[in-house]
N, C-alpha and C positions, 0 to 999 in steps of 0.2 A: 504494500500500500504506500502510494505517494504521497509524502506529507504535505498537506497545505498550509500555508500562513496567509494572514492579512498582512501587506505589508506598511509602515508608518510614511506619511508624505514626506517625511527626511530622508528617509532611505531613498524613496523614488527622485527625490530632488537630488542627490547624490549623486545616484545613477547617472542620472541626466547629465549630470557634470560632469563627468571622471574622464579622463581619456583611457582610448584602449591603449595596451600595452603589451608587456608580453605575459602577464599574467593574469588579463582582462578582454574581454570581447561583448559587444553588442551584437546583435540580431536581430531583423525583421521575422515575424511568424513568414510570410511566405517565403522565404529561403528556402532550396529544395531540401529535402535532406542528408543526397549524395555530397550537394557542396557544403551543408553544417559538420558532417562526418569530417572533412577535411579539415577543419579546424580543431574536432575533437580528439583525432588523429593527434594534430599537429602539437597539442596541450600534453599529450598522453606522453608524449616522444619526448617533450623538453622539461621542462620543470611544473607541469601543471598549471590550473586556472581554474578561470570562471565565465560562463558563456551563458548570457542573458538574453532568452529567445523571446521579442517580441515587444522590443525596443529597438527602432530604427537609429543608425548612427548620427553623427554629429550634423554630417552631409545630408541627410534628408532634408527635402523642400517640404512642408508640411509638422503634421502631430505625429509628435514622433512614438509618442506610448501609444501600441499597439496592438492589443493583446490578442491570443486567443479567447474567443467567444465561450468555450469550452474548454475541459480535459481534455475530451477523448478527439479534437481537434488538435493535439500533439501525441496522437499516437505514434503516426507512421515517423514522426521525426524521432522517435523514444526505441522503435522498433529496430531502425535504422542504427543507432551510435549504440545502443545497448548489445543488439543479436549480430548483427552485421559486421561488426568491426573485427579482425583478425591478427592475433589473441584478441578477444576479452580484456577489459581493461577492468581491473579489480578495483573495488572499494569507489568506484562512482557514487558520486550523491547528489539526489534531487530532488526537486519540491517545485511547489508553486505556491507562487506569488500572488495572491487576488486583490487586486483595486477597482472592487465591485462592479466594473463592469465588465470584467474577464479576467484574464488567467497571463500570468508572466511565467514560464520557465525558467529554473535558474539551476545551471549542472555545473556540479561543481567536477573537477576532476585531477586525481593527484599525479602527483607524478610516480610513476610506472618504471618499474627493472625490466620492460619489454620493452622490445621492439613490434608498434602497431601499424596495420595497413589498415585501409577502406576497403570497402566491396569491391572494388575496382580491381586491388591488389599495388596500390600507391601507396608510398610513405611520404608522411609530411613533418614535419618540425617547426615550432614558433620559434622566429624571430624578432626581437620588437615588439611590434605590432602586427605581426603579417605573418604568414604562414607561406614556408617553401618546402617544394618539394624534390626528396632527394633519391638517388639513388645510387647503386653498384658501390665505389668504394666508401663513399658516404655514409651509406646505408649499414655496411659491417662496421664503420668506424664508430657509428651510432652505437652499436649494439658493444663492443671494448668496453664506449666509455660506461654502460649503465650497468654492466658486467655478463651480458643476457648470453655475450657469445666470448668466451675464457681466452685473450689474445696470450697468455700464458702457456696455453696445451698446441701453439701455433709450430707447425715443426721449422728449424733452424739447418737451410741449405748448406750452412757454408763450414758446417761441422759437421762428424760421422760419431756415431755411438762409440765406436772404439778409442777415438778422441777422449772421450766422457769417462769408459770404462780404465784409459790409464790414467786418470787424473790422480794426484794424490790427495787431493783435496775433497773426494768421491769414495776414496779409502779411508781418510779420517775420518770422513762422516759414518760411515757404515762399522767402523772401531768403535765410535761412542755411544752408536744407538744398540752394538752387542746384535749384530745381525749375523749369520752364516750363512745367507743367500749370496749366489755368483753376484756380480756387478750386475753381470744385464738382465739376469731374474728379477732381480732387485729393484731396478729401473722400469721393468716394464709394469710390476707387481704396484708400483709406487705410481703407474700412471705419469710416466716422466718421460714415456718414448710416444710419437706422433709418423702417424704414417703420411711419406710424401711418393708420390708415381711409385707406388707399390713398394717400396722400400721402408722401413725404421730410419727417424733421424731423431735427433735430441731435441726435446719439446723447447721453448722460449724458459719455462719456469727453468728445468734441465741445466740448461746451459746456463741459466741466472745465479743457482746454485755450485754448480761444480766444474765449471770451467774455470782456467786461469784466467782468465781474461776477459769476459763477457761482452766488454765493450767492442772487443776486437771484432765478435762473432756474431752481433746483433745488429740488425738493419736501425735501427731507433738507438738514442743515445740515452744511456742509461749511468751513469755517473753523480755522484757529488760534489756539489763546487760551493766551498764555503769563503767566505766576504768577510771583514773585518771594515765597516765604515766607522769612520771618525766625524759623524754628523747624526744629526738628528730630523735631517729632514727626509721627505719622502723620495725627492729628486736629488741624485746626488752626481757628482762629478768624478772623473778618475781619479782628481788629486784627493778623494775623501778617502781613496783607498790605504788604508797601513800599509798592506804589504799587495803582491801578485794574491789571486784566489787563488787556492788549494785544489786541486782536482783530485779526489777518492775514487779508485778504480778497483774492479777486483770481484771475487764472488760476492752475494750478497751478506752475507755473515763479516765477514774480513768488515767489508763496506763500512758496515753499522758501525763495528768497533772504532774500525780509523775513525770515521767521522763524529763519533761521539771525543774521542781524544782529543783532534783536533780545534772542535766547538772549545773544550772545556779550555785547550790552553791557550786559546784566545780570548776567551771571557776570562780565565784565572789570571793572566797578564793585562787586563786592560782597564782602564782608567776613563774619566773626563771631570771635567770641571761643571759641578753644582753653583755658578757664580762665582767665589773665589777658594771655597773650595772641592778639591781632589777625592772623587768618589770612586770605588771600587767596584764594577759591575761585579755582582754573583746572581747566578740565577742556579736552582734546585737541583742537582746532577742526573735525579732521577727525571725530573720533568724533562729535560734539554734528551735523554735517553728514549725514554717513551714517545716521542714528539716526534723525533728520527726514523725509532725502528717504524712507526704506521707510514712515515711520508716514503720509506723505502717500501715497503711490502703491502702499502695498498695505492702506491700511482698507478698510474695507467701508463703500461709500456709499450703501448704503440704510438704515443706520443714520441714525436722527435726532438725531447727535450729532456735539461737532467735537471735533478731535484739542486735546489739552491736555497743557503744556508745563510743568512745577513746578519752578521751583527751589529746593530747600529748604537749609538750611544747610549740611547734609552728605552732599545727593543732588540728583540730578536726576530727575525720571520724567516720561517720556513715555508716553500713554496714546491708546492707535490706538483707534478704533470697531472690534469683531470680533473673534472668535478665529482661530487662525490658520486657515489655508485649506487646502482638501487632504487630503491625509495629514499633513500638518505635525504636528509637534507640538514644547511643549519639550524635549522629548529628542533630537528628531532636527536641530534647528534651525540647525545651521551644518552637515550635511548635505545634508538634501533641499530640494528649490528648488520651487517651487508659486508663480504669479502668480496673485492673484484677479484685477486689472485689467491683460492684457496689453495692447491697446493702449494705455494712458496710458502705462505703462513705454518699449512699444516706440517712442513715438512723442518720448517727450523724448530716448530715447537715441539717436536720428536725429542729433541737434542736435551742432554740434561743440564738443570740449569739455562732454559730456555730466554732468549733475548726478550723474546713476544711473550707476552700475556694472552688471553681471551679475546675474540673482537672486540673491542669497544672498552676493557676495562681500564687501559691503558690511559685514555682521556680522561678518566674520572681520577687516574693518578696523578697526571700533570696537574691538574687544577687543584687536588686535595696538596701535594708539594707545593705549590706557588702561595696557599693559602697560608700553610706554618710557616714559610718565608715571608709572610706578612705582606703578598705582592697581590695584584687583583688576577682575575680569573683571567684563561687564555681566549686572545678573538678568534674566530674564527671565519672566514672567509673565501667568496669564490671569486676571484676575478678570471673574468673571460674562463678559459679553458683550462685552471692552475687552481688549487687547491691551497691556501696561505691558513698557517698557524703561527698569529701573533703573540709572545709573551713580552710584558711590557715591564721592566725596572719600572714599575710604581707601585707607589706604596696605596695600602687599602682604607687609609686616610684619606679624605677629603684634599681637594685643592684650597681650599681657604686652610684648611690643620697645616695641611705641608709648607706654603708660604709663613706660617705663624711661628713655624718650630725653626724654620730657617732662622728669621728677622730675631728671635728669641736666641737662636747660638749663634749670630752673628749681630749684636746690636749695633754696629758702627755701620753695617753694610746697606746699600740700594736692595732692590729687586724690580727687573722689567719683567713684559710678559713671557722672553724670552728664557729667564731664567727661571720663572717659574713653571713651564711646560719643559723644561729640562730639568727640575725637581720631581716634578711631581710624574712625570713620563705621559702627558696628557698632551696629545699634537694638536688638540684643535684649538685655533688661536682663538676664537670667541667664548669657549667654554675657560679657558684663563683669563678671558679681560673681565666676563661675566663675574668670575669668583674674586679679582681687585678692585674689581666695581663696588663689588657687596662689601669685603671689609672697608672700603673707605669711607661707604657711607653708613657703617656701624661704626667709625669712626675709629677705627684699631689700627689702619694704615694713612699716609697722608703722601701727594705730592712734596720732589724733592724743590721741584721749581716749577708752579703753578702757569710759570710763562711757555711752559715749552707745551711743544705740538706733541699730540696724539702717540702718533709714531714712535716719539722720544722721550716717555714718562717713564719715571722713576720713581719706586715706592720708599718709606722710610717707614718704620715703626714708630708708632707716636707714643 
């Protein structure tokens, strides 16, 4: 049974305003509903929505609320994106809308660890506002990123099983897990060999695991490259570099390790100036660990990009190839649990004394470390096609506490707004003018010279 609501003329007033986006869409009732399907497609494929049938868009000449007269005047369009569509898109939700003198539809639709066609056998994905349609490599790349199709079990031309079977690093592993199967019983038993033109070759996971060189032998660059900036802003310059990046190459275990060493003696050696004085980046060994081992063993490596490590003045940010996998999303993410690459996962957490935890428990370690470290919780982030885990050197004090405890052990000192968003590790320049705004007119801060500009204010402790 489909739920009806009455809906509030705020809400409809809303509507009416909103632009569509890529998580939003208006609709006329008469829309066919092979071309409504396409959108619903298209929402299923990318991160989800909302599609409001029987509200003309912005661009209509005329009244744009338009409803059906009826329910069962949205049948064949209910018939159509519910029965029709290939896969099934799970957990659809819908109702209607009645402003008494008919019926709004409103489907909501999440996003999907499938890859969905139309009747037709088209695939679409939102963009924006719009909806395109893709196909061939497209279409499989689709399917990588949301993990529907394992670009991990993909076989790897440019290596041979026997390659794999004398590795020594294929021999340690199989010493610690206490196995007595051959090498390539083992390998096949494990789900680590992939058939290419009737032959056995070493799956992509395979070769991620126990080749010397993985980099060498995969079409996609898969490496770590860690950053050392000397700034605090977002855009930075070559000269903000301390040193050349790091490049971490190797199997993926080796990986994890270098590149947690690395992290550490870059943050354990590095410094900056809080004003005038000398502060000592530390962030939780176990956080900076956990944060690492998921951005290596849940990217997407058909991505031709390698994971990248920043340490910036007043942050850290890790940047995976992919968005997340599954149903995932940032909202759900110390929730729901989605592996894109389970053998890689499953196959180090074999090992004793395992790098990896459980899907998902990991994140709720990071953030429970950053807490006893008195720092605020980790951001999270998708930009475009990359996956970014922020952990911020700020303290879980207020920006007005942090300015006050400064000006209190330094009472002879200024503070701008710049050195109070490098106290406090808060980038956004409005949310630190906001909090010197507020102490000075509770009157705890004062200009140092009431004659200078904006730009050039200077606080003193009054």
């Amino acid at each position: 049974m489909i739920e009806t609501r009455n809906i509030e003329q705020s809400e409809l007033v809303y509507l009416l305003g909103a632009e569509e986006d890529h998580f939003f869409d208006l609709k006329g009732r008469d829309i066919q509903p092979s071309k409504l399907q396409e959108t619903f497609v298209a929402f299923a494929n990318a991160d989800g929505g909302d599609i409001y049938v029987g509200i003309e868009d912005a661009e209509y000449k005329g009244e744009r609320v338009r409803p059906f007269e009826t329910k069962e005047h949205a049948n064949a369009i209910l018939a159509v994106l519910l029965e029709q569509t290939s896969p099934s898109v799970e957990n659809v939700s819908v109702e209607f809308l009645s402003i008494g003198v008919g019926y709004i539809l409103h489907i909501s639709i999440p996003k999907s660890p499938k890859v969905h066609y139309t009747a037709s056998g088209d695939c679409y994905i939102r963009l924006n506002a719009g909806k395109h349609k893709i196909k061939g490599d497209r279409v499989t790349s689709l399917a990588y990123s949301k993990g529907s199709l394992l670009y991990e079990r993909t076989a790897v031309s440019s290596i041979s099983v026997e390659d794999i079977i004398e590795s020594e690093i294929l021999e340690n592993y199989m010493q610690r897990i206490g196995t007595g199967l051959a090498p390539e019983k083992f390998l096949r038993k494990q789900r680590l060999l992939a058939e290419q033109n009737s032959s056995l070759k070493p799956s992509v996971a395979c070769v991620l695991l126990f080749d010397e060189e993985p980099q060498a032998s995969i079409d996609t660059r898969c490496a770590v490259k860690v950053y050392r900036l000397r700034t605090t802003e977002t855009e930075y310059k070559r000269e903000n570099l301390a040193e050349m990046p790091a490049t971490i190459t190797g199997p993926v275990e080796a990986v994890i390790i270098s590149a947690i060493k690395k992290v550490k003696e870059l943050v354990d050696g590095s410094s900056f100036y809080e004003g005038d004085s000398l502060v000592k980046l530390q962030y939780p060994a176990e956080a900076i660990k956990e944060v690492l081992v998921n951005a290596v063993l849940h990217r997407d490596y058909s991505l031709n990009d390698d994971i990248h490590v920043k340490i910036f003045d007043n942050r850290l940010e890790i940047s995976s190839p992919g968005k997340l996998p599954g149903y995932m999303s940032v909202a759900n993410i110390y929730e729901e649990r989605f592996s894109r690459n389970p053998n890689l996962v499953r196959m180090l957490h074999n090992l004793p004394n395992p790098l990896n935890h459980d899907i998902g428990e990991g994140l709720d370690t990071v953030k429970n470390e950053l807490r006893k470290a008195g720092l605020v919780d980790p951001d999270f982030e998708e930009r475009g096609n990359t996956f970014v885990v922020t952990m911020r050197h700020q303290r879980i004090a207020s920006i007005e506490d942090v300015i006050l405890s400064y000006l209190d052990k330094n009472p002879d000192a200024v503070i701008t707004n710049k050195i109070a968003r490098s106290l406090s590790g808060e980038d956004d320049i409005n949310k630190v003018k906001k909090a010197l705004q507020k102490l000075r007119s509770d009157g705890k801060i004062a200009l140092v010279d009431e004659r200078a500009t904006a730009f050039n204010y200077q606080y003193k402790k009054v």
